[in-house]
N, C-alpha and C positions, 0 to 999 in steps of 0.2 A: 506617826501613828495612822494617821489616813493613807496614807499607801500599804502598811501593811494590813489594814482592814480590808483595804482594794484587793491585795493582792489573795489572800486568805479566803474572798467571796469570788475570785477569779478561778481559784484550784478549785475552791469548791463546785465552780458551778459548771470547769471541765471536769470534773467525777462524774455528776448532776449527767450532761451531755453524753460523757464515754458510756453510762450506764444506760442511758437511753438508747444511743446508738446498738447496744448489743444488746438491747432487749429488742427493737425494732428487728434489728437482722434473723434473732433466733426465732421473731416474730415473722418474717417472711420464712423463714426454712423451716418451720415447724413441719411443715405438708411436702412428701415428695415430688414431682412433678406427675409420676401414676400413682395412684392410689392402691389398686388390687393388681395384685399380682401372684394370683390363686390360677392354678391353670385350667383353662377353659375346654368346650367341647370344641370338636373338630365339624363344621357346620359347613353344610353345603347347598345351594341356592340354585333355582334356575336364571336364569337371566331376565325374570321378573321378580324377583326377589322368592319366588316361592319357594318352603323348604322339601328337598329330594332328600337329605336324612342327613342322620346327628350322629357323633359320636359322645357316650361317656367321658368325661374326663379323666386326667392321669391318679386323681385322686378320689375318685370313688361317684364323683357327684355332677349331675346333670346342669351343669352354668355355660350357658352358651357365652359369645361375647358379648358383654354391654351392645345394647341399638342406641343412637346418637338420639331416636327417635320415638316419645313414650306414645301410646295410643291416645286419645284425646279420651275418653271414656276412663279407662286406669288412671290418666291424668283427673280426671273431675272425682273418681272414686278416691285417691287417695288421701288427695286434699279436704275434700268433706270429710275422712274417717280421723286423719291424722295433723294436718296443719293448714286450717283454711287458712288463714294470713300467711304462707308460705311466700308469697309473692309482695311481702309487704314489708318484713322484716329480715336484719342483715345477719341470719342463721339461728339469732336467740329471738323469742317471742317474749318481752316483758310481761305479756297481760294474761298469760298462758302460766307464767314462772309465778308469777302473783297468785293467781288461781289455785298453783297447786301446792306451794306454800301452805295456804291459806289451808287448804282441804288436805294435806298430811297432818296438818297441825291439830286441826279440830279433831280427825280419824284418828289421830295417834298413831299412826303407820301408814304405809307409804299409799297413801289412794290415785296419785297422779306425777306422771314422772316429767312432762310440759317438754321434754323429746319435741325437736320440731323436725322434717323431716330431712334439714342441713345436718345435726344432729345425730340423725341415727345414722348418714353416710359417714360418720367421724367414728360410730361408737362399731361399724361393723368394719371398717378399714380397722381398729386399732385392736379391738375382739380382747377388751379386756373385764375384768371381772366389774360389776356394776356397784358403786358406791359415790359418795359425796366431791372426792376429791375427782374422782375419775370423771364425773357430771361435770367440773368445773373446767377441767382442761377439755373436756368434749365443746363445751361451749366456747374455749376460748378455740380451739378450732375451728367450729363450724364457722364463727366470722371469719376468721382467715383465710377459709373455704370461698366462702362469697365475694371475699371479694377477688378469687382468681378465677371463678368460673360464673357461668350464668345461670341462672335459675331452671333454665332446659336442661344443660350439663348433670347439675346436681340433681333432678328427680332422674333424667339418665342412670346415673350412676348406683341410685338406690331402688329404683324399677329393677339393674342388672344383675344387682348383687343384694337383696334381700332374700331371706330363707318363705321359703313357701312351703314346709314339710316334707320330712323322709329325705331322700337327696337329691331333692330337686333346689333351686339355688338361681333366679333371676325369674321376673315375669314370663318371658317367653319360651321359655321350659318349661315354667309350669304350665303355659296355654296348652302345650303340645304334651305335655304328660299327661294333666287333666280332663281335656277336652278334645286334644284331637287337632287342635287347628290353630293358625297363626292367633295372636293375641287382637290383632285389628278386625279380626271375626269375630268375635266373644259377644254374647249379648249381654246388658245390662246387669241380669244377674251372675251370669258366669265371671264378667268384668268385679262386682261387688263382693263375690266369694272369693277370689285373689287378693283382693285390695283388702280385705281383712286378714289372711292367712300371715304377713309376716309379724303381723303382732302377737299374733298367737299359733306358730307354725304347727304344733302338735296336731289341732282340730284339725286336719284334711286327714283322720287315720280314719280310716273307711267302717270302723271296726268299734268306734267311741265316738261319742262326743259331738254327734252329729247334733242333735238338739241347739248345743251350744251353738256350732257353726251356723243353722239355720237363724239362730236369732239374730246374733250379731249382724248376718247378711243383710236381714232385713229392716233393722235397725237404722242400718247405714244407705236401704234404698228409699227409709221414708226420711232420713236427714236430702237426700239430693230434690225429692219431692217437696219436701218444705224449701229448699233455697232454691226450686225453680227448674233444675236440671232436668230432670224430667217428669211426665205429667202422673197424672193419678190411677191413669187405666194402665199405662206403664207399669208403673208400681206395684199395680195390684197383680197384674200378669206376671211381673217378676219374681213375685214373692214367693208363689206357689210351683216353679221350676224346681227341679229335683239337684240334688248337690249330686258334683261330681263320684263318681265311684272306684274302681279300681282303677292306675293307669293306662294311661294306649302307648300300644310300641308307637313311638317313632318311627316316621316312612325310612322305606329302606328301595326309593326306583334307580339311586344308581349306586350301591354299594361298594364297586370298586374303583368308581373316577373316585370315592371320597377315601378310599383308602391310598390311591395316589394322591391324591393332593395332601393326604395327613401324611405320608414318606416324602415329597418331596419338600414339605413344609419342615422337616426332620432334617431332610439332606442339608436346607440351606436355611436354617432357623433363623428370624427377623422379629421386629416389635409390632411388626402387622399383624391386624387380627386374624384367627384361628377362626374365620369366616370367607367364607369365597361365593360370588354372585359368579356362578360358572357362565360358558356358551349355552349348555344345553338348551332348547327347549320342551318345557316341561311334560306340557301335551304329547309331545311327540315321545320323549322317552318312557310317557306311560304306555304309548300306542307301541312301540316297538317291543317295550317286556313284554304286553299282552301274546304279541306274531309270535315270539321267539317263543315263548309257555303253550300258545298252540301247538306250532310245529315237532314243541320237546315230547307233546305226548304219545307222537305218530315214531318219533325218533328212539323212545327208551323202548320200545317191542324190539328194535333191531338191538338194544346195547348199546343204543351212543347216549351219552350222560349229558355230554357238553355241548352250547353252541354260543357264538357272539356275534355281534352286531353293530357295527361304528357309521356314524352318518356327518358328515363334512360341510361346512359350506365352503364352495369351491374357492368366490371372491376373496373369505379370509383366512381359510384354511382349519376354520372355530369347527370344534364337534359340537354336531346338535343334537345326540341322542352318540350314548356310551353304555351296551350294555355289555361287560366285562364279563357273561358269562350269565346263563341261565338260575338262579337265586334260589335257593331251599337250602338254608342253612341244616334245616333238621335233619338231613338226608347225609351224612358222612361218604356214603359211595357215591354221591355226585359231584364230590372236590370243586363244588358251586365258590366257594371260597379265591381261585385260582382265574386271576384277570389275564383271560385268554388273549386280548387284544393286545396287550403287553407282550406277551410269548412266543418266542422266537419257535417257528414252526415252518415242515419244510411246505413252499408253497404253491407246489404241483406247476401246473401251466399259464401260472400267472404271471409270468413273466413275458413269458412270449411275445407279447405284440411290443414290449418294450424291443426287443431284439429286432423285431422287424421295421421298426421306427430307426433304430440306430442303421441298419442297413441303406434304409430309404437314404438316412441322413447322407452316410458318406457315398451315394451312387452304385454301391457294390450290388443293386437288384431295382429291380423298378415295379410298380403295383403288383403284378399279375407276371412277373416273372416264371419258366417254371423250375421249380424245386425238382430234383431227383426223389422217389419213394420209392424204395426198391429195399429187400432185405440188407442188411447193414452191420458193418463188425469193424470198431476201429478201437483197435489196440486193446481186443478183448473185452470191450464196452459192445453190447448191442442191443441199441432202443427198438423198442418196439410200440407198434400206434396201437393205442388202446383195444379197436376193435379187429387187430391181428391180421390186418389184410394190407396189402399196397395199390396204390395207383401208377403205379411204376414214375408218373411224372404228373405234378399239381402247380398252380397258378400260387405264387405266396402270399397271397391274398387268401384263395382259401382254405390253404393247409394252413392260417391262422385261425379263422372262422372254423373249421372245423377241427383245431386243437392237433392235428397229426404231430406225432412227437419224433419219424424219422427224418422229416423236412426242416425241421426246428433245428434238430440235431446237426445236421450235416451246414444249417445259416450258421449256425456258431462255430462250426470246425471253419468255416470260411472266415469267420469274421473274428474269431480270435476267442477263446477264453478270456485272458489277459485283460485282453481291452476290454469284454463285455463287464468283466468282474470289475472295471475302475471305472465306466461307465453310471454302476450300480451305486458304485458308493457314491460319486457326484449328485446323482440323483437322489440322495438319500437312505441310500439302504447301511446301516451300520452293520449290520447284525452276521454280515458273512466277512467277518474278517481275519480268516484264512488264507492264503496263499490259490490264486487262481488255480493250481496243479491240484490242490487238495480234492476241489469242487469235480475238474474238470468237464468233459461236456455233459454231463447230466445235470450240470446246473442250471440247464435251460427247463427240465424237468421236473425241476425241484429240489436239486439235489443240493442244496444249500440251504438255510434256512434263512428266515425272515419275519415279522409280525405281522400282525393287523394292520395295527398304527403305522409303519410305518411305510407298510403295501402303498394304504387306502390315500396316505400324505403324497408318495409318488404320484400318482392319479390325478390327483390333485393338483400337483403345480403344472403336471402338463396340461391340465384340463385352463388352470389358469394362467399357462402363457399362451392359449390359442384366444383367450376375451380379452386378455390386454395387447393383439397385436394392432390393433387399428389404435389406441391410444396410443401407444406410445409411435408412430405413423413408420412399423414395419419391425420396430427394432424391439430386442430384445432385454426382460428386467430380470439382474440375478436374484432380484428378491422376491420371484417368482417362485423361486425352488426352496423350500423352507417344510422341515417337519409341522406337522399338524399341533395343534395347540386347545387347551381349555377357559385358557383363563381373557377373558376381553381386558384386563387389567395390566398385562403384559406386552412392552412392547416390543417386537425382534428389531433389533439394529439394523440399521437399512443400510446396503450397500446399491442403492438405486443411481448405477449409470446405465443406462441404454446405451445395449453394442448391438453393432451390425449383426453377430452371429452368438445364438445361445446355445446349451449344450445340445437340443435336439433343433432341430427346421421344425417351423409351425407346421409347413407341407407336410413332412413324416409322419409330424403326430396326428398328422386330422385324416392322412390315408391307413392309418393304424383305428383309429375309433371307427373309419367308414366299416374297416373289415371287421372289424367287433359289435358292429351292430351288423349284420349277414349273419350273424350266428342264430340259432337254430332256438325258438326258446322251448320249455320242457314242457312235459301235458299235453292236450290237445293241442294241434296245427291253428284250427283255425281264431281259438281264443286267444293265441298267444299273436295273432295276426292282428285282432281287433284291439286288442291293448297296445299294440306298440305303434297302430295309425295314428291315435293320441296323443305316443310319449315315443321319443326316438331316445333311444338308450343302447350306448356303446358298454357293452361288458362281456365280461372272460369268465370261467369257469374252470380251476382245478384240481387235480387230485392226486393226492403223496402218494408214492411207492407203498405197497399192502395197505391201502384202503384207512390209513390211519387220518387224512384230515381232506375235507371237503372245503373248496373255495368257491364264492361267487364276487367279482367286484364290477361295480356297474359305475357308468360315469354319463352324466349332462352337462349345460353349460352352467348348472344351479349348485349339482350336489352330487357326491362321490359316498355310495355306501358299499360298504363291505359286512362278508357274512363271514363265521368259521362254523361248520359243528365236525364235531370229531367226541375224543375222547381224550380229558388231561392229562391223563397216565401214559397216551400214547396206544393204546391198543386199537387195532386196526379192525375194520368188523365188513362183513363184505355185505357191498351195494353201498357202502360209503362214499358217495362219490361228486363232487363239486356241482354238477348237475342235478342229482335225483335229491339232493338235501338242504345246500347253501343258496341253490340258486331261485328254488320258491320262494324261498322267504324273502332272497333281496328284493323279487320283485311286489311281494305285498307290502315291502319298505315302503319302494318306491310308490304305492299306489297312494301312501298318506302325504308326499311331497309335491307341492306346487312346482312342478318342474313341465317348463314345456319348450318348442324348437330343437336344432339342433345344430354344433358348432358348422357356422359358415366357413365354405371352403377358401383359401387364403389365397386370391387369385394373386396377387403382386408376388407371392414366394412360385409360383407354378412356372414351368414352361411347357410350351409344344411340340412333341417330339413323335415321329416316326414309330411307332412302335408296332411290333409284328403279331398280327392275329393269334397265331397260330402257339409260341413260344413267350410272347408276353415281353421280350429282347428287343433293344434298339434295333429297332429294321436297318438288314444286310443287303446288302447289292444283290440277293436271290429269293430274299424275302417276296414273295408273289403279292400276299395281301396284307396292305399294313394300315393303320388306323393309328390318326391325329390323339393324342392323350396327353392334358396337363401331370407333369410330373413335379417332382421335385428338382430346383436347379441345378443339383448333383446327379441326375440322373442324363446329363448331358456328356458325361464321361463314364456312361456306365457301359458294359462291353456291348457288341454288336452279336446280333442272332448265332450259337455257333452249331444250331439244328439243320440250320439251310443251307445245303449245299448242291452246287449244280452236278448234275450225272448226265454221262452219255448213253443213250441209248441205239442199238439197232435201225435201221433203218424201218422195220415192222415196230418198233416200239416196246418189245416184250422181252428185251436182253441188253444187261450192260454188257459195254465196249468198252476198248483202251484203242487208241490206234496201235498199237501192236498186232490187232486183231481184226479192225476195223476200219477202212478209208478214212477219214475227217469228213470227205464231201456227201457222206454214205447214214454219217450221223445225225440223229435227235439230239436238243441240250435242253432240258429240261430242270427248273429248278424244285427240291424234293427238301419235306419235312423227313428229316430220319434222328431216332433218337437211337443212341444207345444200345446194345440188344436187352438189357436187360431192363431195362426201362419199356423199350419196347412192347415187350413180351407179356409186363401188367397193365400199362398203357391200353394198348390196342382189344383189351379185354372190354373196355368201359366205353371206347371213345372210336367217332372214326379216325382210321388210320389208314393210310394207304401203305403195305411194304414196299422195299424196292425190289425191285423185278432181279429175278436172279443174273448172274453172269452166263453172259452166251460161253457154251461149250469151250474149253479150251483158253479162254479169253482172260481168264482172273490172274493176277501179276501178283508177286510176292509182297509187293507193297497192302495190296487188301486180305494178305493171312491176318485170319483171328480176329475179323471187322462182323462176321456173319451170325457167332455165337458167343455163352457168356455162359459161366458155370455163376448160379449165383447163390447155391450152398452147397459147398461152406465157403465164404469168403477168405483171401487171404490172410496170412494165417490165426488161421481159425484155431482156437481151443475148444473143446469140444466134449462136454462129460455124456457118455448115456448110462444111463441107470442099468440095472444087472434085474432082470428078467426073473418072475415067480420060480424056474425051476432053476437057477445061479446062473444061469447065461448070462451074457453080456448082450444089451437091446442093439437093434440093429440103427443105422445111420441113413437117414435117406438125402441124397445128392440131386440137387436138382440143374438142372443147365437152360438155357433155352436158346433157339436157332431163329433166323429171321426168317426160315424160306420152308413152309410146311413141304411134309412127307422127308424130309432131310432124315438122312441118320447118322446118327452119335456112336462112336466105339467109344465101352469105356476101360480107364484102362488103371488099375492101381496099382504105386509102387512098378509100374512098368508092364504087371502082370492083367492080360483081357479079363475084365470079369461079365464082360455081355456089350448090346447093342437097343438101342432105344429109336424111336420110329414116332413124330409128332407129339408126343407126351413123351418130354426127357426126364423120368426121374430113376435112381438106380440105389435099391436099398443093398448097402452092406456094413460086414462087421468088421472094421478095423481093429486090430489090436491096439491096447495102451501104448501111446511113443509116437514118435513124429512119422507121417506118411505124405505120398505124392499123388494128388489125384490128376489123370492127362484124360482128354476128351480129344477127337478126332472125327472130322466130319466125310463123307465122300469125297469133298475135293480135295482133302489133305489139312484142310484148317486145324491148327490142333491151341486147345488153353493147359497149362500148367497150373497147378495152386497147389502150396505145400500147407500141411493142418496136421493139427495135434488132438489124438486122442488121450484125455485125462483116467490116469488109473482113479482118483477121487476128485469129487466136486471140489471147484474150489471158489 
C-alpha cells in the first residue's frame, strides 16, 4: 500500500512538475524577441547625430525608430506624471494597484487604471481592447518584460512608440513636429506638454481642448517642483510658455541622399534601423544648399532649372555635403525631385586629364609634349576647340589647361579608345558600358556618359593614392580606388596589398593636377589670383555637346567637389557652360572648406631626362636646346624629338642643298625646328618660328615633293554637306592649303580641271557638285597634294 501511495504522489507530482515546466516555458515565450514591428520613418542624420530630414512612414504615421536613448528631462517628466516607482518595482506596482482598487470602488467606475509605464509598453505592443482580463495578462507581461530588458530599454521602448496625437507616434517626432527641434532641446515646459500627451493624445488638436492640455501641463510642472526637479522660478516661467500650435515640416537639407538611402535600404532590406547617422556634415550641407539657391536665381533667367553639388573627403572617400539637386518641391517645372548626382550625364571635358595621366603613365608623351592642332577629320568625326581656332601645335600640358578638344582628340586616336574605355571602368566609371566603337573618339569629349558620383569618386582615389604614397614607402593600395560612399557604418572589403605598380604612376597623376591647377579661373583675373595664393586647387571644367550640362570638379589633398547645373529634361540652353555656371559655385564650395597645400611632387616615382625646349620630346641628337625635366619613369622610352632635323644649307646660308646640287665642302649643317606644314602655318601665327629657307634653284630632289605645302580643307576624305543658298543655289566650299615659303603660288586644280591660282593667302572658294570629287594643288616647283572628298546631296 505504501509503494503505491509513493507511486500515485510520484505521478502526481511529475504532472505537478510537467505543468510547471510548460507554464514556465509559455512563460518565457509569452514576448517576442522585437516587440513593434509597425513600420517606421525613413531618418536621416548628420554625422552628429543631427536631423537633415524624415520620411513618413509606409503607414500613414510619423514613428521614427525607437532612440536607445530617452532625454533625461522626458525621463524625469514621465515618471512624475506616470510611474514614479518605475525604477522600483518588477513592471506591476502593488501600491498603485491598491490605490486604484480602492478609488474604483468607492467611485463606482473606473477612476484609476495603476498602468505602470512596463505596462502601457505591453498594452501598446498587444493594442487590444481595454478590460479586466486584458489588465491581467498585461501585467502578467510587463514582468516578464523586466526581467529581459532594463529599465532604460523599457522607457526606450515607450518614449518610441507612444501616441502623441494626430499621426504623430514616438517622442522624437513629436519634438520635431511640435517644436521644431531635436527632443534633447525642449525646455521644461515643451518636455511636460509631451510627457502628458500620450495619456491623453487628442488634446495636442490645436483647435480644442487647449485649456485642458494647459492644466494638465502645469499640473505635472508643480508635481516636479514639489519632488525637487526643478526650482520655483522654473516653474513659474514654465507655466506661462504658450502650447505648441500648428505642426513644423520637418527639415528637408538633403532630400535626395535620404531618398537613396530609403531605395537602397529597399534594395537590400535588413533588421537595422530605418535610421542612418550619415557622413555629411551638417553645417556644411546647409552652406552649400544656401550657394547652390544663390546661384539658382542668376541661373533660371537663362532657363536652367537644375544644378548639384557633391563634396568628398578625399582620405575616406565619405560625402560631406550631397546636394542632389536644387529643392522646391512646389515648383513641378523644376523636376527638383531628380538626384542629378546619381544621373548618368554626358560629361563634357572632364575626362581629359584622366587621358593625359594615362599617357604620361605608359610614356606615349611627356609633360609639355607638343600636340598637333590643326583642323581635323577622322572617319568623318571632326572636333572642334570650343573657341573655333587652332594653334597648329600646343604643349599637352596646356592643351589640357586650356581644355582644347582637337589635341584631346587626336591623344586618344594615339592612345586607343579600347584601352581608354577599360581604363575608365577600372577606374570606376560604370555607367559607359557600351562597346568602346559605340563611344568612339568623342568620348574624350563627352561622348559617353557618366554621373556626379561617380566623376567626383574617380578624383578621389587618384587624389588618395598620391597621400598614401609615402605610407605605404612608394607602393601602391588597390583599396585606394573605390566608389564614394555615405554611410561611416559600412565597411568596403579590403583588398590591401601594396604592389610595385597601380593602375596610374603617382608621377602621372600629380603632372595632370599640376596642369589642372594652370587653368585659367572665371571673373576677374586678378581676384581669382588672390584666392588661389591661399588655396591651390587642381580642377577641370566641362561642357556637353549643345550646351545641355555644365561641369566643374576641383580637387586638393582634403576634398574633391563637384558641381552639375544644366537642365533634367536635358534641354540645352546657350551660355550653359562648365565655366560660366558650375565652376563659381565650386569655388564658393571650396571657400567654406578647410583645405590648404598642395599634393607634393613624388620625387622617388620621377626621373631626369633631356628634354627639348622647343617640342617638349626627348631630346634628339639635333635638338639645339634641351633642359633637365623630372618626368615620369616611363617617359624614358618615350619617342625622341621628331621636329628636329639637320638641313643643309648654301654656303651664303639662304638655300637648301642636296649634294646633287651642292659640294659637301661648300655646306652649312645646321639643326632646324620644322613642323609639319600645316601645323606650321597656325603655329607660326602665335609663336616665333623660324621657316626653312627655301631650296636653292634647281636643287629640290623628288624625295622632298609634297614636304613644302598641305591642303588642310578638306581633309582626306572629307564628307561635306553645304546648305543650299536663299535663292536654291547650292552654298559655295572654301578650300584652304597652306605653303611654307611666302609669295609661293598654288594652282588649283578639281577633278583635274584649273579653277584658279592663289598667292600668300591660299584659300579657293568653290561649288562642287553632290558625289565624290578630287581636289590637286600644285606649286611653282611642281609639288603637287591630292585629296579625294565628298560632297553630301543631304545632311547627314
Amino acid at each position: 500500500m505504501k509503494w503505491m501511495r509513493f507511486k500515485q504522489w510520484a505521478i502526481k507530482r511529475k504532472w505537478r512538475l510537467g505543468i510547471l515546466a510548460v507554464l514556465l516555458i509559455a512563460y518565457y515565450f509569452m514576448l517576442p524577441r522585437k516587440l513593434f514591428l509597425s513600420p517606421t520613418s525613413f531618418v536621416l542624420e548628420d554625422s552628429k547625430g543631427e536631423l537633415l530630414g524624415a520620411t513618413i512612414a509606409s503607414d500613414g504615421q510619423w514613428r521614427f525608430p525607437a532612440d536607445k536613448q530617452v532625454p533625461e528631462k522626458f525621463e524625469k517628466c514621465i515618471l512624475a506624471y506616470e510611474d514614479k516607482r518605475f525604477h522600483y518595482h518588477w513592471g506591476v506596482d502593488p501600491l498603485s494597484l491598491g490605490r486604484a482598487i480602492r478609488q474604483n470602488i468607492s467611485g463606482g467606475r473606473v477612476v484609476s487604471g495603476a498602468s505602470t509605464i512596463t505596462m502601457q509598453v505591453v498594452r501598446l505592443y498587444r493594442n487590444k481592447p481595454r478590460n479586466l482580463w486584458q489588465k491581467a495578462i498585461e501585467m502578467l507581461m510587463a514582468t516578464r518584460l523586466e526581467f529581459s530588458r532594463s529599465k532604460k530599454s523599457i522607457l526606450a521602448l515607450y518614449a518610441g512608440n507612444a501616441p502623441f496625437g494626430g499621426n504623430v507616434v514616438g517622442l522624437e517626432a513629436a519634438a520635431w513636429r511640435y517644436y521644431g527641434r531635436n527632443a534633447n532641446q525642449l525646455s521644461w515646459a515643451e518636455t511636460a506638454t509631451l510627457a502628458v500627451l500620450p495619456n491623453s493624445p487628442a488634446l495636442i488638436h490645436p483647435g480644442r481642448n487647449r485649456t485642458t492640455l494647459m492644466r494638465k501641463r502645469n499640473d505635472l510642472l508643480k508635481k516636479l517642483w514639489q519632488n525637487g526637479t526643478i526650482d520655483s522660478a522654473t516653474c513659474a516661467l514654465s507655466s506661462i510658455e504658450p502650447l505648441p500650435d500648428k505642426p513644423h515640416p520637418l527639415p528637408q537639407l538633403a532630400p535626395h541622399l535620404l531618398d537613396r538611402f530609403r531605395a537602397d535600404y529597399k534594395k537590400h532590406p535588413t533588421e537595422a534601423p530605418t535610421r542612418l547617422r550619415s557622413s555629411l556634415n551638417g553645417e556644411l550641407q546647409e552652406n552649400v544648399n544656401d550657394i547652390l539657391l544663390r546661384h539658382h536665381r542668376q541661373f533660371r533667367a537663362n532657363g536652367i532649372n537644375n544644378a548639384a553639388a557633391l563634396v568628398l573627403d578625399v582620405e575616406t572617400g565619405l560625402a560631406l555635403a550631397y546636394v542632389g539637386n536644387v529643392y522646391d518641391p512646389a515648383d513641378p517645372e523644376m523636376e527638383s525631385y531628380v538626384d542629378v548626382i546619381q544621373a548618368p550625364r554626358s560629361p563634357g571635358s572632364t575626362l581629359k586629364p584622366l587621358l593625359y595621366a594615362a599617357m604620361l603613365n605608359d610614356g606615349l608623351l611627356l609633360p609639355h609634349t607638343l600636340v598637333a592642332d590643326v583642323p581635323t577629320q577622322m572617319g568623318g568625326y571632326v572636333p572642334q576647340n570650343f573657341d573655333l581656332g587652332y594653334d597648329g601645335a600646343v604643349p599637352a600640358s596646356q592643351a589640357l589647361a586650356r581644355s582644347l578638344n582637337i589635341p584631346a582628340v587626336r591623344m586618344l586616336q594615339q592612345y586607343r579608345s579600347e584601352r581608354f574605355l577599360l581604363l575608365l571602368r577600372k577606374l570606376g566609371i560604370s555607367t559607359m558600358s557600351k562597346p568602346a566603337y559605340h563611344y568612339g573618339l568623342s568620348m574624350i569629349l563627352g561622348g559617353g556618359e557618366t554621373s556626379l558620383w561617380e566623376l567626383a569618386g574617380v578624383y578621389a582615389s587618384l587624389a588618395r593614392t598620391m597621400l598614401h604614397l609615402e605610407q605605404y614607402n612608394g607602393k601602391y593600395d588597390a583599396d585606394d580606388y573605390h566608389a564614394p560612399g555615405y554611410r561611416p557604418d559600412v565597411t568596403l572589403p579590403s583588398r590591401h596589398v601594396p604592389s610595385q605598380y597601380g593602375l596610374l604612376d603617382a608621377s602621372a597623376i600629380w603632372y595632370a593636377f599640376q596642369a589642372m591647377e594652370e587653368v585659367m579661373r572665371p571673373g576677374e583675373e586678378f581676384v581669382w589670383q588672390q584666392f588661389s595664393s591661399s588655396k591651390r586647387i587642381a580642377w577641370k571644367t566641362g561642357t556637353s555637346f549643345g550646351f545641355r550640362d555644365g561641369w566643374a570638379i576641383g580637387v586638393t589633398p582634403q576634398h574633391v567637389v563637384g558641381v552639375w547645373v544644366g537642365n533634367a529634361d536635358g534641354e540645352g540652353r546657350p551660355g550653359l557652360t562648365g565655366i560660366s555656371t558650375a565652376a563659381p559655385v565650386m569655388f564658393d564650395i571650396f571657400r567654406l572648406l578647410r583645405t590648404s597645400g598642395s599634393f607634393p611632387a613624388p620625387v622617388a616615382k620621377l626621373r631626369n631626362i633631356a628634354v627639348c625646349r622647343q617640342s617638349g620630346y626627348r631630346a634628339g641628337e639635333y635638338c639645339g636646346d634641351a633642359d633637365m625635366l623630372a618626368v615620369p619613369a616611363a617617359g624614358l622610352r618615350s619617342a625622341v624629338c621628331p621636329y628636329h632635323q639637320l638641313i643643309h644649307l648654301d654656303a651664303t646660308g639662304r638655300y637648301r642643298v642636296t649634294a646633287d646640287c651642292e659640294p659637301p665642302h661648300r655646306m652649312q649643317h645646321k639643326p632646324w625646328f620644322v613642323l609639319p606644314p600645316a601645323m606650321e602655318h597656325y603655329y607660326k601665327a602665335t609663336h616665333s618660328y623660324a621657316a626653312l629657307p627655301p631650296w636653292k634653284p634647281g636643287c629640290i630632289t623628288e624625295t622632298e615633293q609634297g614636304r613644302s605645302m598641305e591642303l588642310i580643307y578638306p581633309r582626306p576624305q572629307a564628307r561635306i554637306y553645304v546648305p543650299v543658298e536663299l535663292d536654291g543655289s547650292r552654298g559655295q566650299t572654301v578650300f584652304k592649303a597652306t605653303h611654307r615659303h611666302p609669295g609661293a603660288r598654288i594652282f588649283w586644280h578639281l577633278d583635274n580641271a584649273f579653277v584658279g591660282t592663289t598667292t600668300d593667302f591660299h584659300q579657293m572658294p568653290l561649288r562642287p557638285s553632290a558625289g565624290k570629287h578630287v581636289i590637286t594643288i600644285v606649286d611653282d616647283d611642281g609639288e603637287q597634294v591630292r585629296q579625294t572628298f565628298e560632297i553630301l546631296e543631304k545632311e547627314k
